[in-house]
C-alpha positions in Angstrom: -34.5 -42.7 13.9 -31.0 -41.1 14.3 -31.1 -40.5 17.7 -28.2 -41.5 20.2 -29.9 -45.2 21.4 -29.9 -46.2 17.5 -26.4 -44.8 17.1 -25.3 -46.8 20.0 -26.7 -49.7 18.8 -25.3 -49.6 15.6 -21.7 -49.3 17.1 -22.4 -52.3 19.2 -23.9 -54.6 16.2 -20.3 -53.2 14.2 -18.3 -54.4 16.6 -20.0 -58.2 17.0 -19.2 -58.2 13.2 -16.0 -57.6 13.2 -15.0 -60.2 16.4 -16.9 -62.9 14.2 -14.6 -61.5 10.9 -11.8 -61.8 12.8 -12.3 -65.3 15.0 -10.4 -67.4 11.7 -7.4 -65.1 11.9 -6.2 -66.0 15.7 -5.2 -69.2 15.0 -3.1 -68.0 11.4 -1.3 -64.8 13.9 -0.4 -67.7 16.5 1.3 -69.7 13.6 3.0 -66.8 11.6 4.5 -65.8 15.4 5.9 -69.3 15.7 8.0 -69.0 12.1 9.0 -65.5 13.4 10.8 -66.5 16.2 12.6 -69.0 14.0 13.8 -66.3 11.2 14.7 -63.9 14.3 17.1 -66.3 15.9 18.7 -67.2 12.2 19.2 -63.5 11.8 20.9 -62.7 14.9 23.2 -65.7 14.4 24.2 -64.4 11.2 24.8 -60.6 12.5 26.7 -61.8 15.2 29.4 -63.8 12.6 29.4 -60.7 10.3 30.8 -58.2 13.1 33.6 -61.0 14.6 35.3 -60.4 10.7 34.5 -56.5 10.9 36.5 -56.6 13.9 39.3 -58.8 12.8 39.5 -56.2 9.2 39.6 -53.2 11.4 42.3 -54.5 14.0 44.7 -54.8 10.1 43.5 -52.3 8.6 44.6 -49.8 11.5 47.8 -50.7 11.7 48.3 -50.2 7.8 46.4 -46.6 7.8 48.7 -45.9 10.6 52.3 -46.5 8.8 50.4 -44.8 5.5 49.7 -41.9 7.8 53.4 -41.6 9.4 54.6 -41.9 5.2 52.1 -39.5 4.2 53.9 -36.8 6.5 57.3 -37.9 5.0 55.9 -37.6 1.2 54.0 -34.0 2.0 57.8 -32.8 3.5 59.5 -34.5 0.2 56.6 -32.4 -1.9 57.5 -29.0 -0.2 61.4 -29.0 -0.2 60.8 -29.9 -4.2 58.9 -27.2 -4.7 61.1 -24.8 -3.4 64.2 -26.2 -4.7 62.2 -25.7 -8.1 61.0 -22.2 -6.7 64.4 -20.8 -6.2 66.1 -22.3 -9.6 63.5 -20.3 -11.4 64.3 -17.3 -9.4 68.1 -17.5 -10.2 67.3 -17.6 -13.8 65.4 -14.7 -13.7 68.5 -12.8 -12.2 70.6 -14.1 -14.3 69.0 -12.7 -17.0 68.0 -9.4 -15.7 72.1 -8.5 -15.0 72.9 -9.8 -18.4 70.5 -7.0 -19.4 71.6 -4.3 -16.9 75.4 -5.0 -18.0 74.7 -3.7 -21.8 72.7 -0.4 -20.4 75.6 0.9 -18.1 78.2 0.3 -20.6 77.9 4.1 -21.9 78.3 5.8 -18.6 81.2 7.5 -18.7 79.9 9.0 -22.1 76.8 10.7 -20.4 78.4 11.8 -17.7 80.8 13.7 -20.0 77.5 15.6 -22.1 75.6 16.6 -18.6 79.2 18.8 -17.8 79.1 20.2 -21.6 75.5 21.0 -21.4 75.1 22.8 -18.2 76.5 26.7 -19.4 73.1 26.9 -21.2 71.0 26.3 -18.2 73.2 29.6 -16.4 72.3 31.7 -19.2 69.0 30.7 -19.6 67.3 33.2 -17.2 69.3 36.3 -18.9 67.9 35.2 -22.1 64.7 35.0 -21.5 65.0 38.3 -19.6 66.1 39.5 -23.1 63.1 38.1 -24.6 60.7 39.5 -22.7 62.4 43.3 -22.4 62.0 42.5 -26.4 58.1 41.7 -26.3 57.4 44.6 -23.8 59.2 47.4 -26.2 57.1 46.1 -28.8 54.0 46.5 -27.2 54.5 49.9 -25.5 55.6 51.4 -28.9 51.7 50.1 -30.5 50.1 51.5 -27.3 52.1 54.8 -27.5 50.5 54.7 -30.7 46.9 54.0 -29.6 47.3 57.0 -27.2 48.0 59.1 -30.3 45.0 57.8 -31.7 42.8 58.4 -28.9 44.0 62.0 -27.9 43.3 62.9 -31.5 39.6 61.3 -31.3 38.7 62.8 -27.7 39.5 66.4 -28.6 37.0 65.9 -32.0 34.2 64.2 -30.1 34.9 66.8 -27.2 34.1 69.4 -29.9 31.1 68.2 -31.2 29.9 67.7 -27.5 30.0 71.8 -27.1 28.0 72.1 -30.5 25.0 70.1 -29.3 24.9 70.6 -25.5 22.0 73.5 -25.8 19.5 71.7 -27.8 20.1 68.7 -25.1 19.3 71.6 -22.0 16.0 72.1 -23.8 15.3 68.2 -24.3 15.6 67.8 -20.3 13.6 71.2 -19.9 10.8 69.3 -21.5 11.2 66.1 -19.8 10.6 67.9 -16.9 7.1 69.3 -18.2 5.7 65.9 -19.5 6.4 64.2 -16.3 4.7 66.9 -14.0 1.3 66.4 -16.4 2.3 62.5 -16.9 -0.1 61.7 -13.6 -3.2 64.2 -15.0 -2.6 62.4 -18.6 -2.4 58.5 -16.5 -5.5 59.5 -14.8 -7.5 61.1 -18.3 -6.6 57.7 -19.5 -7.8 55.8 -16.8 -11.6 57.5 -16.3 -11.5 57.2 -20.3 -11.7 53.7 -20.6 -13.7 53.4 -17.1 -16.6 55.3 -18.4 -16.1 53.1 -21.5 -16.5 49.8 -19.9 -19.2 51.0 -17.4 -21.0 52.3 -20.0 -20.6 48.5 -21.9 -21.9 46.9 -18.4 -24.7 49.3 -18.1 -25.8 48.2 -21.8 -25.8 44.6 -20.3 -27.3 44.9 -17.1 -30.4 46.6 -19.1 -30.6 43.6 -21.4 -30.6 41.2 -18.9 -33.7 43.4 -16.8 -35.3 43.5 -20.2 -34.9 39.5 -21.1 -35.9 38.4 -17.1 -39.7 37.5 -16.6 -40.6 37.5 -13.5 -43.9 35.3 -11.9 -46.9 36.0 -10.0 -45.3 34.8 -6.4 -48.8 35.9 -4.6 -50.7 33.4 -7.3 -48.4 30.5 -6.2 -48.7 31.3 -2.8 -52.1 30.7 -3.2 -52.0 27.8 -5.0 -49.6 26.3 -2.5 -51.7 27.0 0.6 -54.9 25.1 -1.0 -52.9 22.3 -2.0 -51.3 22.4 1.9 -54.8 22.2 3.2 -56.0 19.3 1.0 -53.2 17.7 2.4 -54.0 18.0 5.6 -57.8 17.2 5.2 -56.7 13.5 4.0 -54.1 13.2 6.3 -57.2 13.1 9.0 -58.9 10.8 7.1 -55.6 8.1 7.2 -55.9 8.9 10.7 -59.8 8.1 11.2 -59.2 4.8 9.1 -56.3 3.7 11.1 -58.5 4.8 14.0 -61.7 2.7 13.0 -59.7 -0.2 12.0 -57.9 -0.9 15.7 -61.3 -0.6 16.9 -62.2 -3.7 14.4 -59.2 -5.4 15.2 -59.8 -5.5 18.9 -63.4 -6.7 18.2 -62.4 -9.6 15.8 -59.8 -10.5 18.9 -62.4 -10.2 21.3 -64.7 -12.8 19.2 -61.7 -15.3 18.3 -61.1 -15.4 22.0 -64.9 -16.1 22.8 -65.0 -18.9 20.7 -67.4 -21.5 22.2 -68.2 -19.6 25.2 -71.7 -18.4 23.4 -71.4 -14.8 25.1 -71.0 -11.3 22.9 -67.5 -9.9 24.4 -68.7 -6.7 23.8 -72.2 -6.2 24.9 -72.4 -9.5 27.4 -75.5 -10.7 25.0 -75.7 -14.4 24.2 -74.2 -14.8 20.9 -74.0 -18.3 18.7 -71.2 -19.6 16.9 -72.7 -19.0 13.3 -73.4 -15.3 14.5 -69.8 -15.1 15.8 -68.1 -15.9 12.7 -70.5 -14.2 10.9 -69.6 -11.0 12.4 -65.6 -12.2 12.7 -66.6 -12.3 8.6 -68.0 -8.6 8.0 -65.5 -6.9 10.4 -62.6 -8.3 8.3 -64.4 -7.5 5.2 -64.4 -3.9 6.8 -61.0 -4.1 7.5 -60.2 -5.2 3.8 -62.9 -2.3 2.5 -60.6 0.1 4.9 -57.1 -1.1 4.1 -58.0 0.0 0.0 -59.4 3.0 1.0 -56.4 3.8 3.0 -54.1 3.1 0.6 -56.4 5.3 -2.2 -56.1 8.1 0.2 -52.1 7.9 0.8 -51.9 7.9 -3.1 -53.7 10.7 -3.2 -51.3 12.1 -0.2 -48.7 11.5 -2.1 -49.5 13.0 -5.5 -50.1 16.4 -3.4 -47.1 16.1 -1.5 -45.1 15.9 -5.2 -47.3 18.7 -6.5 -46.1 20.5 -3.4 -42.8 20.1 -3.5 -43.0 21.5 -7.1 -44.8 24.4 -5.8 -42.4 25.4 -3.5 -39.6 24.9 -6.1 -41.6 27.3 -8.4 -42.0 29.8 -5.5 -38.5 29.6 -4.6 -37.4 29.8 -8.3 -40.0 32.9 -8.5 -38.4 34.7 -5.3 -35.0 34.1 -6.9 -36.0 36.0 -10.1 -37.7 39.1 -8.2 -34.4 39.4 -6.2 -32.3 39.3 -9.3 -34.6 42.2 -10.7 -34.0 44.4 -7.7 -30.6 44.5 -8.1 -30.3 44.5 -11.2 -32.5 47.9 -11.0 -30.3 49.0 -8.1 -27.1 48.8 -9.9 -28.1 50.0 -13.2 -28.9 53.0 -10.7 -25.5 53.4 -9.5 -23.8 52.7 -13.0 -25.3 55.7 -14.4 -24.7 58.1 -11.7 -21.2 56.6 -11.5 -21.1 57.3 -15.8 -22.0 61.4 -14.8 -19.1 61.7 -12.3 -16.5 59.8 -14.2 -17.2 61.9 -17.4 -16.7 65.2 -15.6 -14.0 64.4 -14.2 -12.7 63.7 -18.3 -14.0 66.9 -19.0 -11.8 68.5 -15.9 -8.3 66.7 -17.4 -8.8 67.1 -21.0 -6.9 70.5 -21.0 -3.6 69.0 -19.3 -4.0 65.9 -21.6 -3.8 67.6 -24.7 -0.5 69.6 -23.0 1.1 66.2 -22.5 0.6 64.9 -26.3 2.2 68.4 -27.3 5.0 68.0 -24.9 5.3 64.2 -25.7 5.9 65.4 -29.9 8.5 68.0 -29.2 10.4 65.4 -27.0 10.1 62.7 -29.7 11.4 65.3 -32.7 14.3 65.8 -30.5 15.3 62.4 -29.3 17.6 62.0 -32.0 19.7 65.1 -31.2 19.9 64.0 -27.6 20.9 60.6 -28.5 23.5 62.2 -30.9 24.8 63.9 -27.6 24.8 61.3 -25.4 27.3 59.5 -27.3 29.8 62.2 -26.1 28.4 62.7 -23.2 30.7 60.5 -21.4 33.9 62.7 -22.5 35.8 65.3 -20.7 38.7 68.0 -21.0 39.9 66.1 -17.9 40.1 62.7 -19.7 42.2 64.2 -22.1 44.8 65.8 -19.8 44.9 62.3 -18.5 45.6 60.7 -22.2 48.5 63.5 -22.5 49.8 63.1 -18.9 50.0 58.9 -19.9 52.0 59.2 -23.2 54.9 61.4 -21.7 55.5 59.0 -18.9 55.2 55.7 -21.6 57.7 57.9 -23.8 60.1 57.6 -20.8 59.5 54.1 -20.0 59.9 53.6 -23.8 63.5 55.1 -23.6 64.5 53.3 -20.3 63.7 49.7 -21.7 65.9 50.5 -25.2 68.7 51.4 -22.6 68.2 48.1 -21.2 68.3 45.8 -24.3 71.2 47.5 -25.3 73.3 46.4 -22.1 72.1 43.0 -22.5 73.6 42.4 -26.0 76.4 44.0 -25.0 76.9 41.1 -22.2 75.6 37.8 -24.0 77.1 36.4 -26.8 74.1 33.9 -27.4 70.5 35.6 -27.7 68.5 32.8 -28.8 65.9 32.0 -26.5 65.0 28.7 -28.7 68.1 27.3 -29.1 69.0 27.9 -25.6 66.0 26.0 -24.1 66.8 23.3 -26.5 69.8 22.8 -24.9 68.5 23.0 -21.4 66.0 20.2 -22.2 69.2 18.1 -24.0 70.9 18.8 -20.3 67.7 17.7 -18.0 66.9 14.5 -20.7 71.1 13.2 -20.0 70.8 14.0 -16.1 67.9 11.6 -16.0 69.9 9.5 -17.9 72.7 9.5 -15.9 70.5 9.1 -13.0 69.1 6.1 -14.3 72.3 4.5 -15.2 73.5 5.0 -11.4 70.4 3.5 -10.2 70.7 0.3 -12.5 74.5 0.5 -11.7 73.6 -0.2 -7.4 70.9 -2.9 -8.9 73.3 -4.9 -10.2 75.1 -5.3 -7.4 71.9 -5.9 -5.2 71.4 -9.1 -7.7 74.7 -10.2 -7.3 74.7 -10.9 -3.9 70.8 -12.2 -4.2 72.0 -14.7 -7.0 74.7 -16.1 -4.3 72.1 -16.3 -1.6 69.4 -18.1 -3.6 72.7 -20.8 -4.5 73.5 -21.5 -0.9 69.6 -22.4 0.0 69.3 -24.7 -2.5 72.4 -26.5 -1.7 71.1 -27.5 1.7 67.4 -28.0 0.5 68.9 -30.9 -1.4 70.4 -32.0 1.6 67.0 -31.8 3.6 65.9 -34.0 0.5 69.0 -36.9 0.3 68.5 -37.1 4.5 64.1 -37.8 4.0 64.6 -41.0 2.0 61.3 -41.2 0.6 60.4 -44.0 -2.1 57.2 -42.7 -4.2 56.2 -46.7 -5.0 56.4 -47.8 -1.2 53.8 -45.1 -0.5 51.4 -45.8 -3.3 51.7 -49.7 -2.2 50.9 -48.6 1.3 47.6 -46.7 -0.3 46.6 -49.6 -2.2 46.9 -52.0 0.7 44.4 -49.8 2.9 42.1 -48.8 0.3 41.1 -52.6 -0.2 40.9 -53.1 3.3 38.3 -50.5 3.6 36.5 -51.9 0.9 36.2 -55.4 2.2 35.1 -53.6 5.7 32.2 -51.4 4.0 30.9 -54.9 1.9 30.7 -56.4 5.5 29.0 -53.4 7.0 26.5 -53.6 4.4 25.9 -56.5 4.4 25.5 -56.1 8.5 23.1 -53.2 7.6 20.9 -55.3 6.0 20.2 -58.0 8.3 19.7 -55.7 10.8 17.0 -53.8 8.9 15.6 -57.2 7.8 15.6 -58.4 11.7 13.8 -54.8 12.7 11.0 -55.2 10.3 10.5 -58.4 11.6 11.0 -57.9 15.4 8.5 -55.1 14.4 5.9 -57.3 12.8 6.6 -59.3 16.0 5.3 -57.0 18.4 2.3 -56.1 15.4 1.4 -59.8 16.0 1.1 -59.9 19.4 -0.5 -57.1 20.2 -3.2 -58.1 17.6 -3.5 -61.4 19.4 -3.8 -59.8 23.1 -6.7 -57.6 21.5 -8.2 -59.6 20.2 -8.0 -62.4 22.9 -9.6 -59.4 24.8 -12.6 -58.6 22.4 -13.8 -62.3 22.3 -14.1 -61.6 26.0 -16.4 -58.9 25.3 -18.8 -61.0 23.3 -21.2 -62.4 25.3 -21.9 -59.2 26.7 -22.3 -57.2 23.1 -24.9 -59.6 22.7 -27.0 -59.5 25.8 -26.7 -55.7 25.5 -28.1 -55.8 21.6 -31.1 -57.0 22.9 -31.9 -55.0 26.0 -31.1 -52.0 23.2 -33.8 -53.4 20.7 -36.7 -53.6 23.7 -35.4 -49.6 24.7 -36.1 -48.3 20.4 -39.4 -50.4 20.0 -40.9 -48.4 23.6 -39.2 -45.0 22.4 -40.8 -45.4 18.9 -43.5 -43.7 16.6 -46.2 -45.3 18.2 -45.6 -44.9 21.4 -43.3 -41.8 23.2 -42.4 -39.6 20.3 -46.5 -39.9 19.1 -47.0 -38.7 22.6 -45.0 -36.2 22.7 -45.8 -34.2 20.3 -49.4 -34.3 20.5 -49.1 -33.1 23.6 -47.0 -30.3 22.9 -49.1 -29.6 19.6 -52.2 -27.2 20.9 -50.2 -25.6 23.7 -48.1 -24.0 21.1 -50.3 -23.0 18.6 -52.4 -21.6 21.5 -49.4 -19.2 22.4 -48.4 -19.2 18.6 -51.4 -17.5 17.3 -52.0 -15.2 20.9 -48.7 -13.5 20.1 -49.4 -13.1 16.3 -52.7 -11.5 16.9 -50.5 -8.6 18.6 -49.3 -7.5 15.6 -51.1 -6.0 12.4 -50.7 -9.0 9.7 -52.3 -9.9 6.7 -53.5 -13.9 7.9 -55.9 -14.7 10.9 -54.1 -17.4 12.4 -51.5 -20.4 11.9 -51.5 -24.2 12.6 -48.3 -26.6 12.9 -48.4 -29.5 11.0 -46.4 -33.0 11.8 -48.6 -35.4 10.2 -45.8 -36.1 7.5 -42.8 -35.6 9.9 -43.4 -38.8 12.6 -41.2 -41.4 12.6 -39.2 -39.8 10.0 -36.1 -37.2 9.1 -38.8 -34.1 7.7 -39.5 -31.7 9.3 -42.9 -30.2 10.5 -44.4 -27.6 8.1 -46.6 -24.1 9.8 -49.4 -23.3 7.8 -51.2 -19.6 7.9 -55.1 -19.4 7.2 -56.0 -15.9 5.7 -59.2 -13.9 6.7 -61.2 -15.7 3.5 -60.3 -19.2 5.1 -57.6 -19.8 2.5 -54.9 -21.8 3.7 -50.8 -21.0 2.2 -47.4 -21.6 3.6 -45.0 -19.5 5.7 -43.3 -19.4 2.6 -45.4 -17.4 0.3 -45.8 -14.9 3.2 -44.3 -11.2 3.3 -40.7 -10.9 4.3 -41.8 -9.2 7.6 -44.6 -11.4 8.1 -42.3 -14.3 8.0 -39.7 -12.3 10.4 -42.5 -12.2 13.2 -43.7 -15.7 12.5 -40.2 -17.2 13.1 -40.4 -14.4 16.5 -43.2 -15.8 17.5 -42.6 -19.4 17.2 -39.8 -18.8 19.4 -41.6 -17.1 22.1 -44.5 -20.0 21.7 -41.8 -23.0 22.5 -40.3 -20.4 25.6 -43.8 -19.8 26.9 -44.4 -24.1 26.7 -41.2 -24.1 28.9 -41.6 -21.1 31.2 -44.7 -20.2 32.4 -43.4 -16.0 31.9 -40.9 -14.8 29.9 -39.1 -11.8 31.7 -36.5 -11.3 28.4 -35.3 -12.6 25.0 -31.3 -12.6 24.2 -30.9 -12.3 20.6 -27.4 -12.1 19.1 -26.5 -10.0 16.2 -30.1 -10.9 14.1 -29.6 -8.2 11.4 -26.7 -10.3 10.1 -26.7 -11.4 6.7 -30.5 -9.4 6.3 -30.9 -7.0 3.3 -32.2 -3.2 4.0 -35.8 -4.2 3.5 -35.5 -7.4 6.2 -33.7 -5.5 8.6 -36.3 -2.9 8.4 -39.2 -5.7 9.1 -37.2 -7.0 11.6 -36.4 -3.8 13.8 -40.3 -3.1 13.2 -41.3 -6.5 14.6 -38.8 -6.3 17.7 -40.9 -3.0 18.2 -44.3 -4.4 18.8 -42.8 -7.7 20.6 -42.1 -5.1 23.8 -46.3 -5.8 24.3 -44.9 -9.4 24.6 -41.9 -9.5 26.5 -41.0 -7.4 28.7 -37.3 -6.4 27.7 -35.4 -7.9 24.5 -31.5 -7.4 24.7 -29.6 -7.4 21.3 -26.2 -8.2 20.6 -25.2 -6.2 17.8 -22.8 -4.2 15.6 -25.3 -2.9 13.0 -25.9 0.8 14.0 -29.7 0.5 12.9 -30.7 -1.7 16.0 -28.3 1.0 17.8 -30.7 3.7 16.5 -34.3 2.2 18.3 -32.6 1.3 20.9 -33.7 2.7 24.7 -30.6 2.2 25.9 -27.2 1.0 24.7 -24.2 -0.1 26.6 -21.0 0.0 24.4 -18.2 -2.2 24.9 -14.9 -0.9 23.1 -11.6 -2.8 23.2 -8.5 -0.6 25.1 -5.4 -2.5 24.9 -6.2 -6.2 26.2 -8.7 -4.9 28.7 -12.5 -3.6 27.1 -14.2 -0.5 28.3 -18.2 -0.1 29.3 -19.6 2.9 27.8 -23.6 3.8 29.3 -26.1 5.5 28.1 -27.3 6.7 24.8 -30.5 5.0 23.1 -34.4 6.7 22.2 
């Protein structure tokens, strides 16, 4: 077997194997070590001679970075002033130039200066002129709206006329305005019962259809019909219940007689009884039993054909009920819709004569809109309006005069009228003052560059004295470079070849230590030895007592009958189709199988747990459980099971809730660990645990 002395012993036996393996290989470790010590010593000889030159290069190659770093300073300062010797060359030229082009543009200064003093009498007269002008464009205007006013004066007095000609036909128009709106809401309200008695006569014509087209059912015959089928019902329901009744009562006695097995006494009636008799009987009650079970399950089908036939009924009733309803108010409003029809069409009768007033008023109006439309384009004109007109061309007659007076004075003051020409001349004047302006400006420029040229001279004269006072020599400083950079080179080659020893002596310094720790193991497992041996054998003795044949035999037998005695008393509690079960290990000793449980039904025929119900199978594994507790513990006060719906279908978590339910005959209380709300729902009592922040909170109560 697999069990913990066998796994012992196989570490031990692995173990022996590899010291044996490994016994060659001390005496090849001890040699390598001896060759090691002889390449570490070479190495560190050779590291040691490789940093003396380092140190030697450094000491020269310091000095010579130093005096490269002191001319490196001198040849950055050499750099700078050259640059800015160059810098300020370049801005000299650029003056230069710029004042050789400044020199041509004020040349003609005196020139301009003479136009701006020519030019500036046109910018005096410039306001008169365009005083003139405008005095000019004003006269011209009021003279074409004095004209206008003409116009309209003569048009107001012939529209004002024809206003008085049709303002008595327009009184008569309003007259009858008046009229059709008083009878407008009688005419609105004609209208309005009109078309109601028109639609409600419509709906009417519907509703009578629809009375006409419903059929409505007997509701007393289905009543009838419904009650006997109610009563048949009920009839086989009793019967289920006198089945169910009379097959406990066969149940309990083929208990009784599997319990009085041997004994030779009748459990019921105390009479001696034989075995043949007993199992004869056990044989005829179950036959009963199966002779019940098909009659029950006849009846139910019956039960359930009614129960559909039922349902139906009631559907037909209902549907029936509906329909008798719907007649009644259909009858009902029909009803009403024809005493509504009466009122609404004397109440026609009653506005007729004011309607037919309103369509005579409405055709006079319309004949006369035209006239009054006529009018009300003068409507808008008045005797007042045109005393204004007149009172407005006198006064623009005067202003007419005063502004000729004007443009007469102004001629006789200006010798030049001409607006254009003038601000021609006033633009000429503005274009030569910027001019001028500009030619001032470039005037102070040039002698701003002047004195910048002569500054910019002075700074490079004693930049190249900085320069001629620095002495620096370009090819001293690149022999200085050259001279370090080999240096450096001939220290890195050293230092790499330094780098390399030294990894070569770690690996081996490592390997070293690899070495002699293997050879202190192993020193320390051929110890060991002896004793793996003796121990081998004690463990050899220990499997052959704890074998097949002899403890695990044993065991088992002896555990056998208890269990299926317990087994089989805890199945008889519930209502299965198989009379008892047996565990079988004849094919599981000694080896990795496991036992097999097989079920005998009431014929004698032997199957599997396997081929039994889903349910069945549920209490089997229950019961099982219970039977190897009950071996243990003489009384079982409670099971804990922990969330045993999981990974169940609908169907299995149904059998297994139903055979929790008759295990309570069994144990006494069964506690469930669960978050499926089914087991929640049988429960008789629940305690809820419900997380609140990190602490959880006890909730009692609830439960059947």
């Amino acid at each position: 077997t697999n069990g913990p002395i066998k796994k012992y012993h196989d570490q031990l036996e692995e173990k022996y194997e590899f010291i044996k393996q490994q016994e060659p290989k001390l005496m090849e470790w001890k040699d390598s070590l001896t060759k090691l010590n002889e390449d570490i010593n070479s190495l560190n000889s050779i590291i040691s001679e490789t940093n003396n030159k380092i140190n030697n290069l450094m000491e020269k190659y310091n000095e010579e970075k130093k005096r490269l770093e002191e001319y490196e300073v001198r040849r950055q300062n050499y750099i700078k002033l050259i640059s800015q010797k160059e810098q300020l060359a370049k801005q000299i030229s650029d003056i230069k130039d710029e004042i050789e082009k400044l020199q041509e543009k004020v040349s003609n200064i005196s020139y301009v200066e003479k136009e701006v003093e020519e030019l500036r009498i046109y910018r005096e007269i410039l306001p008169i002129v365009t005083a003139y002008t405008s005095k000019l464009s004003q006269l011209s205007m009021l003279k074409n709206y004095i004209e206008r006013l003409n116009n309209d004066i003569n048009d107001l007095k012939n529209k004002l006329e024809a206003k008085k000609r049709l303002e008595p036909q327009y009184t008569e128009y309003n007259e009858l305005q008046q009229e059709q709106k008083r009878l407008e809401p009688q005419y609105t309200e004609y209208i309005a019962y009109a078309k109601s008695v028109e639609e409600s006569e419509k709906l009417l014509k519907e509703r009578e259809e629809e009375l006409n087209k419903l059929q409505v059912p007997d509701i007393n015959e289905i009543t009838k019909r419904l009650e006997e089928k109610r009563k048949l019902a009920e009839e086989l329901d009793e019967e289920i219940g006198r089945i169910k009744a009379e097959e406990g009562n066969l149940k309990d006695a083929i208990e009784k007689l599997d319990k009085s097995a041997n004994k030779g006494v009748c459990p019921v009636c105390g009479r001696e009884l034989s075995e043949h008799l007993r199992l004869q009987l056990i044989t005829e009650y179950r036959a009963k039993l199966n002779e019940l079970n098909n009659r029950k399950k006849e009846v139910q089908l019956q039960v359930n054909r009614l129960k559909n036939e039922i349902r139906d009924l009631e559907r037909e009733k209902e549907n029936a009920q509906r329909k008798a309803n719907t007649a009644l108010m259909l009858n009902e409003e029909i009803k009403r819709l024809k005493e509504e029809i009466d009122e609404k069409k004397r109440r026609v009768e009653e506005l007729r004569s004011s309607y037919n007033a309103y369509l005579e008023i409405k055709r006079r109006v319309e004949e006369r809109k035209s006239i009054v439309n006529e009018y009300m384009k003068y409507a808008s004109y008045t005797q007042e309006k045109l005393d204004n007109l007149i009172k407005e061309l006198a006064q623009k007659q005067e202003e007419l005069k005063r502004l000729e007076d004007e443009i007469e004075e102004i001629k006789r003051r200006t010798p030049i009228l001409d607006l254009e020409l003038v601000k021609s001349k006033v633009k000429d004047l503005e274009e030569k003052e910027k001019l001028l302006n500009e030619l001032k400006g470039i005037a102070a420029r040039l002698e701003v560059l002047k004195q910048q040229k002569e500054e910019l001279q002075s700074r490079i004269n004693n930049i190249e004295r900085d320069i001629e006072n620095l002495k620096y020599d370009e090819s001293t400083y690149n022999a200085l470079k050259v001279n370090v950079d080999n240096l450096q080179k001939q220290i890195n080659d050293f230092n790499v070849k330094l780098s390399e020893a030294k990894g070569r002596l770690n690996s081996l310094l490592e390997y070293k230590n690899q070495l002699e720790k293997n050879i202190h193991d192993f020193e320390a497992l051929l110890s060991e030895k002896n004793k793996i041996e003796k121990a081998l054998l004690k463990l050899e003795k220990l499997r052959e007592a704890l074998g097949k044949k002899y403890l695990q035999s044993y065991l088992i037998n002896a555990a056998k009958g208890i269990i299926e005695e317990h087994l089989n008393d805890i199945l008889a509690r519930f209502d299965l189709s198989f009379t008892r079960v047996e565990l079988d290990f004849s094919d599981s000793l000694g080896k990795k199988t496991k036992g097999n449980i097989v079920a005998y039904l009431p014929d004698g025929q032997k199957v599997t747990v396997n081929s039994l119900s889903g349910g069945e199978r549920i209490a089997v594994a229950l019961a099982l459980r219970l039977a190897l507790a009950k071996l243990l513990i003489r009384d079982i006060g409670f099971i804990i099971m922990d969330e045993p719906t999981v990974f169940l279908d609908k169907q299995r978590r149904s059998d297994l809730l139903d055979v929790i339910r008759s295990a309570t005959d069994i144990v006494p209380e069964i506690i469930i660990v669960t978050h499926d709300d089914e087991v929640v729902n049988v429960a008789e009592y629940v305690l809820e645990v419900n997380k609140e922040g990190e602490s959880s909170k006890v909730i009692e109560g609830g439960g059947k």
